[in-house]
C-alpha positions as CSV (number, residue, x, y, z in Angstrom):
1,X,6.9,-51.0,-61.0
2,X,4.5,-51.4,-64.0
3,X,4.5,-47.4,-64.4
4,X,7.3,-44.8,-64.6
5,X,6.6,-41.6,-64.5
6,X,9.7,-40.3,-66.2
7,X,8.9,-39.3,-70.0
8,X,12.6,-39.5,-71.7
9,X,13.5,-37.2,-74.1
10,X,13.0,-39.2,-77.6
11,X,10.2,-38.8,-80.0
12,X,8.3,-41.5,-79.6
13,X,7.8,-40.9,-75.8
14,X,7.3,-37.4,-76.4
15,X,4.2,-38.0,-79.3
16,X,2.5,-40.2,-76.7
17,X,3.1,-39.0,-73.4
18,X,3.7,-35.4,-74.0
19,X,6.9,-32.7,-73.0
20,X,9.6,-34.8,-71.4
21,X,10.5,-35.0,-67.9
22,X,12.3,-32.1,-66.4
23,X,14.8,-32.7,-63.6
24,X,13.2,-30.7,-60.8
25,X,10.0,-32.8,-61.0
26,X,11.6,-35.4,-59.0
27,X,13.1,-33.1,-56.5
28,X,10.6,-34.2,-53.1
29,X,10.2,-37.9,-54.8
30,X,11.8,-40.4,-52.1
31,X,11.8,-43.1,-53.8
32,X,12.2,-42.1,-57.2
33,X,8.7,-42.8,-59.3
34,X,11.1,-43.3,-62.7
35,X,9.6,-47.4,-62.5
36,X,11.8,-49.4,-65.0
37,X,9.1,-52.3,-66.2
38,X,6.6,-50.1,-68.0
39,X,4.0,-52.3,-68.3
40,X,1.2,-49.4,-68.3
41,X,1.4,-46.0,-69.5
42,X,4.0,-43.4,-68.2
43,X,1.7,-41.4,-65.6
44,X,4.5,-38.3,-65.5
45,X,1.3,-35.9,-67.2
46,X,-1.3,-38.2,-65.9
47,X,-3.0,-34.9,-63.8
48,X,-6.1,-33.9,-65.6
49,X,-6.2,-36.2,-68.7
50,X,-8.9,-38.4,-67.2
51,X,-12.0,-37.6,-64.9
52,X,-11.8,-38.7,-60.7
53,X,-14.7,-40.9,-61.4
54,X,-12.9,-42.7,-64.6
55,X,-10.0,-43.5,-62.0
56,X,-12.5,-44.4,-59.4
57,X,-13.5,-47.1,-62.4
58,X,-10.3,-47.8,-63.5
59,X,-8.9,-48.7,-60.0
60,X,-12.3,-50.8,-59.5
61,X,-12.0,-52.9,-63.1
62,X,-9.3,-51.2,-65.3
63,X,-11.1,-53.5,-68.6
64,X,-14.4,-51.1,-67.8
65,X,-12.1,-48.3,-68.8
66,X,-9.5,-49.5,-71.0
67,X,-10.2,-52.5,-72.5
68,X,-7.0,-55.0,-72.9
69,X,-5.6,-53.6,-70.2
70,X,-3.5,-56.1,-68.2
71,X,-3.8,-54.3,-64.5
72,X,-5.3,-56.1,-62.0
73,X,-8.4,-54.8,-60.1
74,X,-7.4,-52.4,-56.9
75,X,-11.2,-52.9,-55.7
76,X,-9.7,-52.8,-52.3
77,X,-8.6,-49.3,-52.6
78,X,-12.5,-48.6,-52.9
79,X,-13.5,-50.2,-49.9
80,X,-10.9,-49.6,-46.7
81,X,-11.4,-47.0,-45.2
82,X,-8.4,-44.1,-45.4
83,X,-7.0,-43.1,-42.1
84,X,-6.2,-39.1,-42.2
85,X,-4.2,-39.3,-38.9
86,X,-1.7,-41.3,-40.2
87,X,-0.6,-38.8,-43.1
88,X,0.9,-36.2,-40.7
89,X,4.2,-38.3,-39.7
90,X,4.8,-38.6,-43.8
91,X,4.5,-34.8,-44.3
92,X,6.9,-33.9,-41.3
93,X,9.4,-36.2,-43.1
94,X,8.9,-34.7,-46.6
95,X,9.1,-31.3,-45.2
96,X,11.9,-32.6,-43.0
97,X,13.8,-33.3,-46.4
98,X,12.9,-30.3,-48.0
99,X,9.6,-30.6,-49.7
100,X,7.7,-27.1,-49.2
101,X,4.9,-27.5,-47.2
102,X,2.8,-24.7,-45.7
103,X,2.5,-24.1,-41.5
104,X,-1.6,-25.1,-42.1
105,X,-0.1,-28.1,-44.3
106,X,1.9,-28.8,-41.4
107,X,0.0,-28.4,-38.0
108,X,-3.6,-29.3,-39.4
109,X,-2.1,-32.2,-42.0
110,X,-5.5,-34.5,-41.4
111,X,-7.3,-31.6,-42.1
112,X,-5.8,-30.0,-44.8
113,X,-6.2,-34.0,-46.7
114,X,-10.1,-34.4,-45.2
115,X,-10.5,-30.9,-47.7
116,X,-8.7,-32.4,-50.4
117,X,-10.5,-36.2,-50.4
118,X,-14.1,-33.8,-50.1
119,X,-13.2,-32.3,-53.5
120,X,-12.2,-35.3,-54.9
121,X,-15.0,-37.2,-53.4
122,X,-17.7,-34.7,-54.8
123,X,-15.9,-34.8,-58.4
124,X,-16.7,-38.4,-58.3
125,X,-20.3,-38.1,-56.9
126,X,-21.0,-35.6,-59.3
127,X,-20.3,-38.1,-62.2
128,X,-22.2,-40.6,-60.5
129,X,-19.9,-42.5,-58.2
130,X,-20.9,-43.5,-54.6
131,X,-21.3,-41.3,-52.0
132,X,-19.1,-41.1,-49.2
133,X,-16.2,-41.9,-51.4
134,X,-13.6,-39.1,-49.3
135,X,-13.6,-42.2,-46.4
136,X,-11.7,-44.4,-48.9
137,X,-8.3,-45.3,-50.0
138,X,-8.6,-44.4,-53.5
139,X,-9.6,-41.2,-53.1
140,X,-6.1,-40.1,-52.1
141,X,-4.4,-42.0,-54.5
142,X,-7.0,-40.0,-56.8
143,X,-5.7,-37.1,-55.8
144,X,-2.0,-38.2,-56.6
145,X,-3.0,-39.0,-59.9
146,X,-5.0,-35.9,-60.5
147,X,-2.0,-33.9,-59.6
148,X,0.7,-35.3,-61.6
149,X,2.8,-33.4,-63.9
150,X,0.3,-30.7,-63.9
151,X,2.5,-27.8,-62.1
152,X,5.0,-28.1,-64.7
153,X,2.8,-26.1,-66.6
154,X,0.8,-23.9,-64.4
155,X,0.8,-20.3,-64.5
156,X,0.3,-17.8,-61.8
157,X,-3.2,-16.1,-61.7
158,X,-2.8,-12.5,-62.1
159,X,-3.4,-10.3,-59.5
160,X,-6.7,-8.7,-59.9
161,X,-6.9,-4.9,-60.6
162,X,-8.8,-3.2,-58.5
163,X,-10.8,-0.7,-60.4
164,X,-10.6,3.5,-59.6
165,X,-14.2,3.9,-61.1
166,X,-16.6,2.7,-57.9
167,X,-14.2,5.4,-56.3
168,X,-14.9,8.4,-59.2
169,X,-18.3,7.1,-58.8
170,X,-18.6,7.1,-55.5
171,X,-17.1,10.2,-55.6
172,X,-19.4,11.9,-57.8
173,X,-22.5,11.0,-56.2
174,X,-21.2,12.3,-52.7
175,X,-20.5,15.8,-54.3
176,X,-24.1,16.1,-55.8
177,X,-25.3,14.6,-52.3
178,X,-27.3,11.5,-53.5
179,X,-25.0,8.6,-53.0
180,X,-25.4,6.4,-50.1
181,X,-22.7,7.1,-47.8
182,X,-22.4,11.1,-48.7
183,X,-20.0,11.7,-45.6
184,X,-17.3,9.3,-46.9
185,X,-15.4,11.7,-49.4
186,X,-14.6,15.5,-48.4
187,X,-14.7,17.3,-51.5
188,X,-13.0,20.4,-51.8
C-alpha cells in the first residue's frame, strides 16, 4: 500500500518516474500492484535503477540508503529462510490464469527460482553482502524488484550471423592440402 507501481500519464509523474504505465503491464498482476497511498516512490521502472546489494540495504535499514525515508526496517526478510517448494502452487495458478510460463518454468519451478536467487545472491556478494544470501527471503523479493518495468523496454538480441569465411577458409586450405581436416570438402 505505501507504493504503486502505476506511473499515470501527467508530467510530473513522467519527469520523476519515467514513461507512463502501459496497459499490458498489468496483464498477469492478480492483485493489481496500482497501490493508492503512495507513501514511497512508484516502483513501476524500479528494475535496474538501484544495485541487489543497495536493496539488500535498503530492506535491512532503508535510512542507510535513503536518508528521511519513512519505511520501516524489513530485517526479517534478511534472515528467514525462503522455501523454494512452496513457489510451484503460485506458478500453476498464474499460468492457470494466463501468465506465460515455460514447461522448465513449470515442472522444475523450485529449481528454475534456486537459479534465479544464485544470481541474485552472487550480485550481492560481489558488492560485499553476506554470503549465502539465495537461502533468504529478500532475495526473491530482490528479484521482483530487479525485474520491474524493465521488459517494457527490452529488445530482442539479434540473431547472430554465422560467418561463410572459416568455410572459404577451410576450404582453401583443403584444396592446397595443408588444413587440418583435408578430407572434409571435395573440391572439384
Amino acid at each position: 500500500n505505501c507504493h504503486s507501481q502505476m506511473i499515470r500519464p501527467i508530467v510530473s509523474e513522467t519527469k520523476r518516474y519515467g514513461e507512463y504505465s502501459k496497459p499490458g503491464e498489468f496483464i498477469y498482476d492478480r492483485p493489481f500492484q496500482w497501490g493508492s497511498r503512495r507513501i514511497g516512490p512508484d516502483l513501476a521502472r524500479e528494475g535496474g535503477k538501484q544495485s541487489s546489494f543497495w536493496h539488500w540495504t535498503h530492506f535491512e535499514n532503508p535510512e542507510n540508503v535513503s536518508p528521511g525515508s519513512v519505511m520501516p526496517d524489513y530485517g526479517h526478510l534478511l534472515t528467514e529462510d525462503m522455501n523454494y517448494d512452496a513457489i510451484a502452487p503460485h506458478v500453476r495458478v498464474a499460468a492457470y490464469l494466463g501468465a506465460e510460463y515455460t514447461d522448465e518454468e513449470l515442472n522444475n519451478t523450485a529449481e528454475v527460482a534456486y537459479k534465479q536467487a544464485e544470481y541474485i545472491a552472487a550480485d550481492i556478494v560481489a558488492q560485499g553482502g553476506p554470503a549465502k544470501a539465495y537461502e533468504k527471503q529478500a532475495v526473491a523479493l530482490i528479484a521482483y524488484l530487479q525485474r520491474v518495468g524493465v521488459d517494457l523496454f527490452a529488445t530482442e538480441e539479434p540473431a547472430a550471423e554465422e560467418s561463410a569465411e572459416p568455410a572459404v577458409e577451410e576450404a582453401a586450405q583443403a584444396e592446397n592440402g595443408d588444413g587440418p581436416n583435408q578430407d572434409a570438402f571435395v573440391v572439384n
